[in-house]
C-alpha positions as CSV (number, residue, x, y, z in Angstrom):
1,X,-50.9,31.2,-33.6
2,X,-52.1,28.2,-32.0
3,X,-55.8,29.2,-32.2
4,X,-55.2,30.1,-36.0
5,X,-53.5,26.3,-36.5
6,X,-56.3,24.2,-34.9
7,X,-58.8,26.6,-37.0
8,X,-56.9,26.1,-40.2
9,X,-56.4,22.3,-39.8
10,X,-60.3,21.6,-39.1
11,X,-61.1,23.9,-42.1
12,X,-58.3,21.9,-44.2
13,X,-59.5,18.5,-43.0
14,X,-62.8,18.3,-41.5
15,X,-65.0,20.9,-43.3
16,X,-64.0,19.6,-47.0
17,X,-65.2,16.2,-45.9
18,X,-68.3,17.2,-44.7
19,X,-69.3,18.4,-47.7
20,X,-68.5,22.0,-46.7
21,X,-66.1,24.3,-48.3
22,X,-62.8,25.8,-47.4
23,X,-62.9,29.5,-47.1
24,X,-60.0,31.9,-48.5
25,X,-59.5,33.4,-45.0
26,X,-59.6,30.9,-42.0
27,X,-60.0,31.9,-38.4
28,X,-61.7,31.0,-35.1
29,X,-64.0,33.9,-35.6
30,X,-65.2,33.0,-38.8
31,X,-65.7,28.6,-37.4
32,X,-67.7,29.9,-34.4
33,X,-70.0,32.7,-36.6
34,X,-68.9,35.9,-34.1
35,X,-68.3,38.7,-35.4
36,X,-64.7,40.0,-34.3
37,X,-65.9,42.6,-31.9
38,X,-68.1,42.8,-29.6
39,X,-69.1,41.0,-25.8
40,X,-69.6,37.8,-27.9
41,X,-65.7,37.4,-28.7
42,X,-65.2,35.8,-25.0
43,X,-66.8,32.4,-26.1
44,X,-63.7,32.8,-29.2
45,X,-61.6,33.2,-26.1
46,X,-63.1,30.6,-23.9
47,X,-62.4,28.1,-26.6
48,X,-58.8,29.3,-27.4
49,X,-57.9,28.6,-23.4
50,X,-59.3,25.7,-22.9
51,X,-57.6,24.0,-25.9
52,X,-54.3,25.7,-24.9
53,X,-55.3,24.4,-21.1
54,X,-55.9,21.0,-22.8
55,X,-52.5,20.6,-24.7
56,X,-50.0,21.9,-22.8
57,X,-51.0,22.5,-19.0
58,X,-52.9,19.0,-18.7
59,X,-49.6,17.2,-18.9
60,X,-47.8,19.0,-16.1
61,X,-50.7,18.4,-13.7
62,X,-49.6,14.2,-14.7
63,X,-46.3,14.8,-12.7
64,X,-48.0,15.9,-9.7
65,X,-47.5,13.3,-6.8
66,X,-48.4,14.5,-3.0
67,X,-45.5,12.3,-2.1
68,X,-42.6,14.1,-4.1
69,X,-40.3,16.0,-3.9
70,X,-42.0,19.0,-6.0
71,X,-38.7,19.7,-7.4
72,X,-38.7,17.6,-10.4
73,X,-34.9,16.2,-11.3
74,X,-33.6,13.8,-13.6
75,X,-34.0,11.1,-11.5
76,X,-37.5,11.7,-9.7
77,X,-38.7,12.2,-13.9
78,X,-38.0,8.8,-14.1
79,X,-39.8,7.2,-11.3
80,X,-42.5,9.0,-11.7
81,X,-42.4,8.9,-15.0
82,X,-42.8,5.2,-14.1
83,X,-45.3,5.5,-11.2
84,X,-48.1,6.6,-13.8
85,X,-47.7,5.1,-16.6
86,X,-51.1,3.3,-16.3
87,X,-52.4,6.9,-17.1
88,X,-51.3,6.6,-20.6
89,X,-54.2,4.9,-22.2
90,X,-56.4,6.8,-19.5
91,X,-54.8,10.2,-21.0
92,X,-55.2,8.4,-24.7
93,X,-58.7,8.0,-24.7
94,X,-59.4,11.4,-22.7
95,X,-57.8,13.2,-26.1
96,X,-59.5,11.6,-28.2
97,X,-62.4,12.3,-26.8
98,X,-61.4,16.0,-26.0
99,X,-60.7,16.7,-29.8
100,X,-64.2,15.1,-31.4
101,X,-66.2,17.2,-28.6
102,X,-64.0,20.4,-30.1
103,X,-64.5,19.3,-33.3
104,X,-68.5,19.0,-32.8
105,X,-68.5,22.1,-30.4
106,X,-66.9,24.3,-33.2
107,X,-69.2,22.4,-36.4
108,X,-72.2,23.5,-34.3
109,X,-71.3,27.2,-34.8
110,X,-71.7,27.3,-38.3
111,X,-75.3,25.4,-37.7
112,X,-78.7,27.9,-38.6
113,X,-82.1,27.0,-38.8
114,X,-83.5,26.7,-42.0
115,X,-85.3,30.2,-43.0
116,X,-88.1,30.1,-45.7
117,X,-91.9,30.8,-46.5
118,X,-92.5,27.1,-47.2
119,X,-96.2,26.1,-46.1
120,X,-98.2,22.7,-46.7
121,X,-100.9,20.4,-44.9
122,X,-100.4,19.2,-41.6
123,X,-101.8,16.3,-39.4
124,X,-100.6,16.0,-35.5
125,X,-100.5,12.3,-34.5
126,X,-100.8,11.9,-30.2
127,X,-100.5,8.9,-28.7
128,X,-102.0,9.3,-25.1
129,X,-101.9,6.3,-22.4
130,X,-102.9,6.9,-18.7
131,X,-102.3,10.6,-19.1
132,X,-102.9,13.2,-16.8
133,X,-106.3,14.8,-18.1
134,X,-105.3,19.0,-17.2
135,X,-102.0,18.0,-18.9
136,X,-103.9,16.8,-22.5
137,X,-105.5,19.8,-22.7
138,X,-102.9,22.1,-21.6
139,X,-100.6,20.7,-24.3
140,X,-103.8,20.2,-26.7
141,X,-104.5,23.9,-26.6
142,X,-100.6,24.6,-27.5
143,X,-100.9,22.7,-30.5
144,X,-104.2,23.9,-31.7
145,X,-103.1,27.8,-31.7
146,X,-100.8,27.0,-34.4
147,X,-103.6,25.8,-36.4
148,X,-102.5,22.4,-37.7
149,X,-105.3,20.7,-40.3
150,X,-106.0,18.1,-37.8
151,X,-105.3,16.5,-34.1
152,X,-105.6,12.8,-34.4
153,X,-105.5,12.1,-30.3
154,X,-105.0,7.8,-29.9
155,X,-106.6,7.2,-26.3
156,X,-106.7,4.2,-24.5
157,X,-110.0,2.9,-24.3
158,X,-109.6,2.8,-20.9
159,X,-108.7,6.3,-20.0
160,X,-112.1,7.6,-19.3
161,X,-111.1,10.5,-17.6
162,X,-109.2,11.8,-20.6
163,X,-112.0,10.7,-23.1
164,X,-114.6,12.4,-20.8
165,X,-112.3,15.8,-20.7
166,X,-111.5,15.8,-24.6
167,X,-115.7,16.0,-25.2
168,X,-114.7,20.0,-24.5
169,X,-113.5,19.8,-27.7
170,X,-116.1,18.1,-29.7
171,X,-117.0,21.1,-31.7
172,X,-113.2,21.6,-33.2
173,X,-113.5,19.5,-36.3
174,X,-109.5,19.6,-36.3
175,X,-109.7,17.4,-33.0
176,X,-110.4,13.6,-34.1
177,X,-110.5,11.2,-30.9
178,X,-109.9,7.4,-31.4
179,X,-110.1,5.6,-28.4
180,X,-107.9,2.7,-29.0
181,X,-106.9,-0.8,-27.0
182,X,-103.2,-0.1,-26.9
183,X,-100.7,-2.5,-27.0
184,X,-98.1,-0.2,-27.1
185,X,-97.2,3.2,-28.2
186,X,-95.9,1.6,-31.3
187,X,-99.4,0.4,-32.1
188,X,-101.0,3.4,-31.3
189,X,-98.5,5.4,-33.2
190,X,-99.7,3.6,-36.4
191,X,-103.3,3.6,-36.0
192,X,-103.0,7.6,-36.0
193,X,-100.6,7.6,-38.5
194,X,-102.6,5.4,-41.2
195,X,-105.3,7.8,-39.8
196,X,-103.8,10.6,-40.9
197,X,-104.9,12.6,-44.3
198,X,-102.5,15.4,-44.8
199,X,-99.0,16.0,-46.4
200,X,-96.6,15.9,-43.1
201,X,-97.3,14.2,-40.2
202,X,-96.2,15.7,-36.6
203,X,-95.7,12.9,-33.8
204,X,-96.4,14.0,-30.5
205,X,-96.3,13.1,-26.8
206,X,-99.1,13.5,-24.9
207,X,-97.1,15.4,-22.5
208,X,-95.3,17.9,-24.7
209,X,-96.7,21.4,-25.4
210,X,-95.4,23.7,-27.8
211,X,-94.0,27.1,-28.2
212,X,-96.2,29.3,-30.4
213,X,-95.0,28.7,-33.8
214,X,-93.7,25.6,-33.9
215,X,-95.9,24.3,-36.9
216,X,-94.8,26.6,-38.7
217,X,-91.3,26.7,-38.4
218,X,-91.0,22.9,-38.6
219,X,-92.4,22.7,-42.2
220,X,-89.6,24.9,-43.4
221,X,-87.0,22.1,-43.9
222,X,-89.6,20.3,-46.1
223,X,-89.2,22.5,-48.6
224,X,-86.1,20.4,-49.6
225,X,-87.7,16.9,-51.2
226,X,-84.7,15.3,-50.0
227,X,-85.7,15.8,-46.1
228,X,-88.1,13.1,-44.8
229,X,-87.6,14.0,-41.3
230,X,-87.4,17.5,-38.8
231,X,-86.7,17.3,-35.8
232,X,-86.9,19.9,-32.7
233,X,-85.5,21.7,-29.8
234,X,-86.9,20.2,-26.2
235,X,-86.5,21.6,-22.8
236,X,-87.9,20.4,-19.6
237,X,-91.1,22.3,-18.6
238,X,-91.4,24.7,-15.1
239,X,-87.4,23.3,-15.0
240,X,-87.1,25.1,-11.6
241,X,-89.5,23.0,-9.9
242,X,-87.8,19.8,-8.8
243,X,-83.9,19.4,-9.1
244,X,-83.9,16.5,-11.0
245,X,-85.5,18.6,-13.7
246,X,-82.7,20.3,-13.6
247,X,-80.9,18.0,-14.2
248,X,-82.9,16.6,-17.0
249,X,-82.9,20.0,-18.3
250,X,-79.3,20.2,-18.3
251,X,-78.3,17.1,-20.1
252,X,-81.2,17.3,-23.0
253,X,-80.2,21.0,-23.5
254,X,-76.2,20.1,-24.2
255,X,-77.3,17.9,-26.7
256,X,-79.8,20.2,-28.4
257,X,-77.1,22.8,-28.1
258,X,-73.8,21.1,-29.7
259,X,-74.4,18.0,-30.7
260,X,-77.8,18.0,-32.7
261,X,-76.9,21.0,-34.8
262,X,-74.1,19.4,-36.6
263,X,-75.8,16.3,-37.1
264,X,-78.6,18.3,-38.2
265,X,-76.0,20.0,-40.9
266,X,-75.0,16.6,-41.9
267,X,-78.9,15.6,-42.3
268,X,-78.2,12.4,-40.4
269,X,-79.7,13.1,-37.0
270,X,-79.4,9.5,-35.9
271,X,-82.7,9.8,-33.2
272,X,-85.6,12.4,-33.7
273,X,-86.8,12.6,-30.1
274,X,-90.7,11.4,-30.3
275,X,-91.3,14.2,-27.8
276,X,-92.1,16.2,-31.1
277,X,-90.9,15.2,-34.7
278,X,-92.0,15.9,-38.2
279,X,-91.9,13.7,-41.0
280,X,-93.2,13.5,-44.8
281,X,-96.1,11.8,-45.3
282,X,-95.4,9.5,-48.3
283,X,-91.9,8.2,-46.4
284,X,-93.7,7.5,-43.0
285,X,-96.8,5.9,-44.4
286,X,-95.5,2.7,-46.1
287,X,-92.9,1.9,-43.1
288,X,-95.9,1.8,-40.5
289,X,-95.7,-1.9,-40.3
290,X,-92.2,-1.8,-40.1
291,X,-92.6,0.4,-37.2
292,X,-95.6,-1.5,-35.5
293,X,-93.8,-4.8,-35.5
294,X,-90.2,-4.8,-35.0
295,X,-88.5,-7.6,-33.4
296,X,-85.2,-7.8,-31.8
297,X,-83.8,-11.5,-30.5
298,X,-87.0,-12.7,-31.0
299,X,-89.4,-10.3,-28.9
300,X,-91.6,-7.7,-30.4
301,X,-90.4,-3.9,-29.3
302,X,-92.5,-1.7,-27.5
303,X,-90.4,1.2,-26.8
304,X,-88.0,3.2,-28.9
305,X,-90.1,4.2,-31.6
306,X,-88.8,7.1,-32.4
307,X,-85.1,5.8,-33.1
308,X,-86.7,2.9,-35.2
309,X,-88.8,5.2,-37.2
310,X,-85.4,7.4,-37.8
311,X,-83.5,5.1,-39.3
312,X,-86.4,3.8,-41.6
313,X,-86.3,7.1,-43.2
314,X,-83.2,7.7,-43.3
315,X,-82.4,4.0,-44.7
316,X,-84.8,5.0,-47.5
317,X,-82.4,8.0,-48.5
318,X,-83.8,11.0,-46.8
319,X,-82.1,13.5,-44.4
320,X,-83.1,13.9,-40.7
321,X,-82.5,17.7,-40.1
322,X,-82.8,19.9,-36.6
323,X,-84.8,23.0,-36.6
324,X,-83.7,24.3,-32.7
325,X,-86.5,27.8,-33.9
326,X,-89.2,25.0,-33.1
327,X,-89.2,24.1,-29.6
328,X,-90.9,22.2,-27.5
329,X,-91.4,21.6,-23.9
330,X,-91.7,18.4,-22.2
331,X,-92.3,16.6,-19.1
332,X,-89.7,15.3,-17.2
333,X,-89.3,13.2,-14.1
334,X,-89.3,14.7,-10.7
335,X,-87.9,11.7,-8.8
336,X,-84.7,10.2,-8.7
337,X,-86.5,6.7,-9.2
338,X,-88.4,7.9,-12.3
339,X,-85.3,9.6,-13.5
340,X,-83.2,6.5,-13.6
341,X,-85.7,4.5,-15.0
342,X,-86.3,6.7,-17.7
343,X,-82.3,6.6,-18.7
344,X,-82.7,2.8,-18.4
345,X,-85.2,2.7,-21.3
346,X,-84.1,5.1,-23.4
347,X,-80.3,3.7,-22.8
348,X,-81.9,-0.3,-23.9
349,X,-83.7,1.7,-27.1
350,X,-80.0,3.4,-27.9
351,X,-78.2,-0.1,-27.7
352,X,-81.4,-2.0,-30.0
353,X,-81.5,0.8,-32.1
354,X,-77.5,1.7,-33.2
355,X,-76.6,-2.0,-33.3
356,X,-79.8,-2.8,-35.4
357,X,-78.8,0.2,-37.8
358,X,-74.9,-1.0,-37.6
359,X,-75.7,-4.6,-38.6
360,X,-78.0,-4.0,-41.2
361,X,-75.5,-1.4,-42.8
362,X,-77.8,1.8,-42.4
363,X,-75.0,3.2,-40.1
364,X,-71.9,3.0,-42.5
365,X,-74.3,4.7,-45.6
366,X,-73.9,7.7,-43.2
367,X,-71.5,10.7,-43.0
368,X,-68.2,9.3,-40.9
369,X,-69.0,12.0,-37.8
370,X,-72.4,10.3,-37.4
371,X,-70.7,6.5,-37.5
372,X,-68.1,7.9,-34.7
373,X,-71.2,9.8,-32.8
374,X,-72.9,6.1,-32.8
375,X,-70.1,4.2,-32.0
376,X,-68.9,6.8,-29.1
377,X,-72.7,6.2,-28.1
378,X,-72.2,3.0,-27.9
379,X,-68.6,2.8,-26.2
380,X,-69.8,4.9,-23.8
381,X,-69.9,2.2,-20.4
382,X,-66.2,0.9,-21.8
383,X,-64.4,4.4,-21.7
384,X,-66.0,5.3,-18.3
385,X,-64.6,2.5,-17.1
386,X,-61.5,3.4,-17.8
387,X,-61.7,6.4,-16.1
388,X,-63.1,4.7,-12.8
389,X,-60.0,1.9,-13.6
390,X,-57.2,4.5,-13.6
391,X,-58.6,7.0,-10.2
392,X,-58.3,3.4,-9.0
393,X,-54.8,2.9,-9.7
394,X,-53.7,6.2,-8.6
395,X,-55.5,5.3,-4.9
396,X,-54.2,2.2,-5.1
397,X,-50.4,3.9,-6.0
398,X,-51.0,6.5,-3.1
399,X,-50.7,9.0,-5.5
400,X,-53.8,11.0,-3.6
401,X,-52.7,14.9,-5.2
402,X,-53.2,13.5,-8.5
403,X,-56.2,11.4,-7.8
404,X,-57.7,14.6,-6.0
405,X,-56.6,16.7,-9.4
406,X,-58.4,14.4,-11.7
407,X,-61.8,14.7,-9.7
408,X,-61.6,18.3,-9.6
409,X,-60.8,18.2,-13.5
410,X,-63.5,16.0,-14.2
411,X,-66.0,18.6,-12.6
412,X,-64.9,21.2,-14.3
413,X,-64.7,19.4,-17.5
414,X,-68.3,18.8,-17.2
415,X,-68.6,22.8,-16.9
416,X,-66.4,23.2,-20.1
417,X,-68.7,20.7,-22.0
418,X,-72.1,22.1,-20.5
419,X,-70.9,25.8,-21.5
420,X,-73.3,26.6,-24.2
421,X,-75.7,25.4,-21.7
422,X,-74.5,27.5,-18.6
423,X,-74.3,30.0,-21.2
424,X,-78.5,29.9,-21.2
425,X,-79.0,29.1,-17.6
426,X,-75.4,30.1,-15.5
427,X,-77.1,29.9,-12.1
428,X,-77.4,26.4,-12.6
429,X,-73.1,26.5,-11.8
430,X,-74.5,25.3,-8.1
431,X,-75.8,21.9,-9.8
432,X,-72.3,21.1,-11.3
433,X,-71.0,19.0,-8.8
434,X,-74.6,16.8,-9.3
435,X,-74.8,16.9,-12.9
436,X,-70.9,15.4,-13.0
437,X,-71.8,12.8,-10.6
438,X,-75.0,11.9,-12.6
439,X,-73.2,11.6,-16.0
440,X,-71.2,8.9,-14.6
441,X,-73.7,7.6,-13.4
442,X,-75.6,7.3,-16.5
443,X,-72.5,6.2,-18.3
444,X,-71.4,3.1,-16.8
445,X,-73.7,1.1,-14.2
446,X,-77.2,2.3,-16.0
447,X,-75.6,1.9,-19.3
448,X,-74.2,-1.0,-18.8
449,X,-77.5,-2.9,-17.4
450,X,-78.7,-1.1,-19.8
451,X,-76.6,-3.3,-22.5
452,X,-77.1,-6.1,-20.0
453,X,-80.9,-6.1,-19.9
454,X,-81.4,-4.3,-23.7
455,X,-83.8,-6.8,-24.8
456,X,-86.1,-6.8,-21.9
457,X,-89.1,-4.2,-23.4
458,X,-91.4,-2.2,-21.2
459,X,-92.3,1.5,-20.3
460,X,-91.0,1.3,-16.6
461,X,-92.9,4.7,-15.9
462,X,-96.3,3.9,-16.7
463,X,-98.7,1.6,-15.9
464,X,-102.3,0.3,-16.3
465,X,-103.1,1.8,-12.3
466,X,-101.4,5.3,-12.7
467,X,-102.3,8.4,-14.3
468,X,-99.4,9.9,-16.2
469,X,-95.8,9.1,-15.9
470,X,-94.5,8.4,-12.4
471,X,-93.6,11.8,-11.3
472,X,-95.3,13.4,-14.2
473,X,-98.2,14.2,-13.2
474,X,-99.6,17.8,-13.8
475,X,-99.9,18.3,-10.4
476,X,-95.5,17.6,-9.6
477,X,-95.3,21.1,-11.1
478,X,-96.6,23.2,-8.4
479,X,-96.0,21.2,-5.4
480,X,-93.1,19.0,-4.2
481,X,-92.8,14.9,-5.0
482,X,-93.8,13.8,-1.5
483,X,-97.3,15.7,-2.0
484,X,-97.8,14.2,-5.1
485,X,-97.2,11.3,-3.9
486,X,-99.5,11.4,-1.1
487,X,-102.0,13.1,-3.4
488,X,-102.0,10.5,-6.0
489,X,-102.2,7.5,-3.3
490,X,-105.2,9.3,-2.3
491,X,-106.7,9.8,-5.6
492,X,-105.8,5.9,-6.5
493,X,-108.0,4.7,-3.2
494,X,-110.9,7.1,-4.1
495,X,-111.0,5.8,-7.9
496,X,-110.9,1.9,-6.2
């Protein structure tokens, strides 16, 4: 009964709003797309406890306290009734974010990629600066067996190493080098894309290689003129090789798993990741200057790109979809230093980005679960605080059983949320415990120096004197970060 309720009610009020329809015969089965029989039924089940778990055996965890008397009466109600009452907003907020992560989880069921024989022209655009040579071409040759209609590669004129390794390829008239004096990726993103010749234009890290096929299952939202942008699924590449791109994995997966797909189904996918992202030629094209030279508070942007050149399609009308049958995999950091750097910049390009789109009005042109997606984005270091306020209350109120409870529930809450994930991967169950504390992490203090510090521009993880990101080098897949290390000190002083 409960299970049919909540399934009726989001079908009643949510679906019809999203431009969906509400069908004759409602019921969890047919929200999550299972069939009713069958090994897959458990995640049906899975979902039906933990919203029962949330609603009703939640709040009698709240009248825990190690120093009661655990037989509640009337008059130990009251005082403890009054004892944690600064755990009502706490417990506000934590529903109200419970219900739009249920409401996302079960909208990104219905989510399919799009299906079709739709074929057209196709230019590649890669920006490449101080990358790892081996890693070019191992990525180049993922891209070229999909047999695009060019490779326009933008190298710094200063990478010699990578020029001298891309002459291999001097006889593939798809391969077009431009050495390039870069002044950011945002300036060599629009020298390849006014470069570029053919009808959609695939952006690229110089790090990212693809799974066979890609190209071709990226062009199928196009058949719709109303898309301007496609965006994909990313993993981290050889995952298994340093914890932290485990973690990386973890946290990009989530979000390629149930968040994406319904913002994909509302074609407002508010950031297509530059790792790999498709876009139509005629929309990209005139906004290249746009792109190039964007200020914020005065100082011209380097980083974010791919958020900026979003919301200039989709402020000219066009959808941003997700295709999860094209995927990608990516480089990721191996050290905890180049991990939290990278969340720094991509946390400052989140704040310029979402505020920039929010003042000029972009943002409210969009479907309401998008704006509330943004805005929870943005919220993010305020409602962490909350929680850190509150665990400090209960410590402060000796209330230790429930303090202890609420840890444990935030763990496992992070293993509720990351299920579709631990679905894919469950022996990374061990990680929990680090992926919890990371979350936080990211969350309040590097989100909120993040805010702090959002107009200070930079790369953080590359630089004129390294080769490839820090702790992205080609070589930090088969050996651990203190070789690489040592390895690249070495190679550094030979090059000198």
């Amino acid at each position: 009964m409960i299970r049919f309720s909540i399934t009726y009610w989001i079908q009643t009020n949510i679906v019809p709003k999203l431009g969906g329809t509400r069908m004759n015969s409602p019921s969890l089965f047919s929200v999550l797309n299972l069939p009713r029989r069958g090994l897959p039924k458990r995640k049906a089940i899975f979902v039906s406890f933990t919203i029962i778990a949330i609603v009703f055996i939640l709040p009698f965890f709240s009248l825990i306290n190690s120093g009661a008397d655990l037989r509640i009466q009337r008059d130990d109600l009251e005082i403890l009734l009054f004892e944690i009452r600064y755990l009502l907003p706490f417990g506000i907020v934590g529903v109200i974010s419970w219900v739009l992560w249920i409401i996302r989880f079960t909208l990104s069921r219905r989510y399919k990629p799009i299906i079709n024989d739709f074929r057209t022209t196709t230019s590649i655009v890669v920006p490449s600066y101080r990358e790892d040579p081996d890693m070019t071409a191992r990525c180049l040759e993922s891209w070229l067996q999909d047999d695009p209609n060019e490779v326009i590669i933008v190298v710094d004129i200063d990478d010699t190493e990578v020029i001298e390794k891309l002459k291999e390829y001097e006889q593939d008239e798809r391969v077009i080098v431009m050495p390039f004096k870069h002044s950011g990726k945002r300036s060599a993103l629009a020298v390849g894309i006014r470069a570029s010749r053919y009808e959609i234009v695939i952006l690229c890290d110089s790090d990212t290689a693809w799974e066979p096929g890609l190209l071709h299952n990226i062009q199928m939202p196009f058949i719709d003129p109303e898309v301007g942008g496609v965006g994909t699924r990313q993993n981290a590449v050889m995952r298994e090789s340093s914890v932290w791109r485990v973690v990386a994995d973890w946290l990009v997966n989530t979000r390629y798993l149930d968040y994406v797909p319904l913002e994909g189904t509302l074609g407002c996918v508010p950031c297509l990741s530059g790792r790999t992202a498709a876009y139509r030629g005629d929309a990209i094209r005139p906004v290249v200057g746009d792109l190039e030279f964007e200020y914020f508070m005065g100082k011209l942007c380097v980083a974010g790109d791919d958020g900026r050149l979003t919301w200039l399609i989709l402020k000219q009308g066009y959808k941003t979809v997700y295709q999860s049958n094209a995927r990608a995999w990516s480089m990721f950091p191996n050290q905890l230093r180049a991990f939290i750097k990278q969340r720094i910049r991509w946390s400052r390009n989140s704040y310029r980005c979402y505020i920039n789109a929010m003042y000029r009005g972009w943002l409210w042109q969009q479907p309401i679960m998008a704006q509330i997606r943004i805005i929870q984005i943005l919220c993010t270091p305020l409602t962490t605080f909350f929680v850190f306020f509150y665990f400090g209350m209960l410590m402060m109120q000796g209330l230790w059983g429930l303090a202890l409870f609420s840890v444990v529930w935030l763990i496992l809450g992070r293993g509720v949320r990351s299920y579709s994930h631990l679905r894919e991967n469950p022996s990374d169950i061990w990680v929990l415990p680090i992926v919890t504390l990371v979350v936080f992490t990211i969350a309040l203090p590097i989100k909120t120096w993040a805010f702090i510090s959002m107009n200070k521009h930079g790369w953080l993880t590359r630089s004129a004197d390294s080769r490839g990101g820090e702790g992205q080098s080609e070589a930090s897949l088969y050996v651990s970060p203190e070789a690489v290390a040592v390895d690249s000190n070495q190679k550094l002083g030979m090059a000198s």
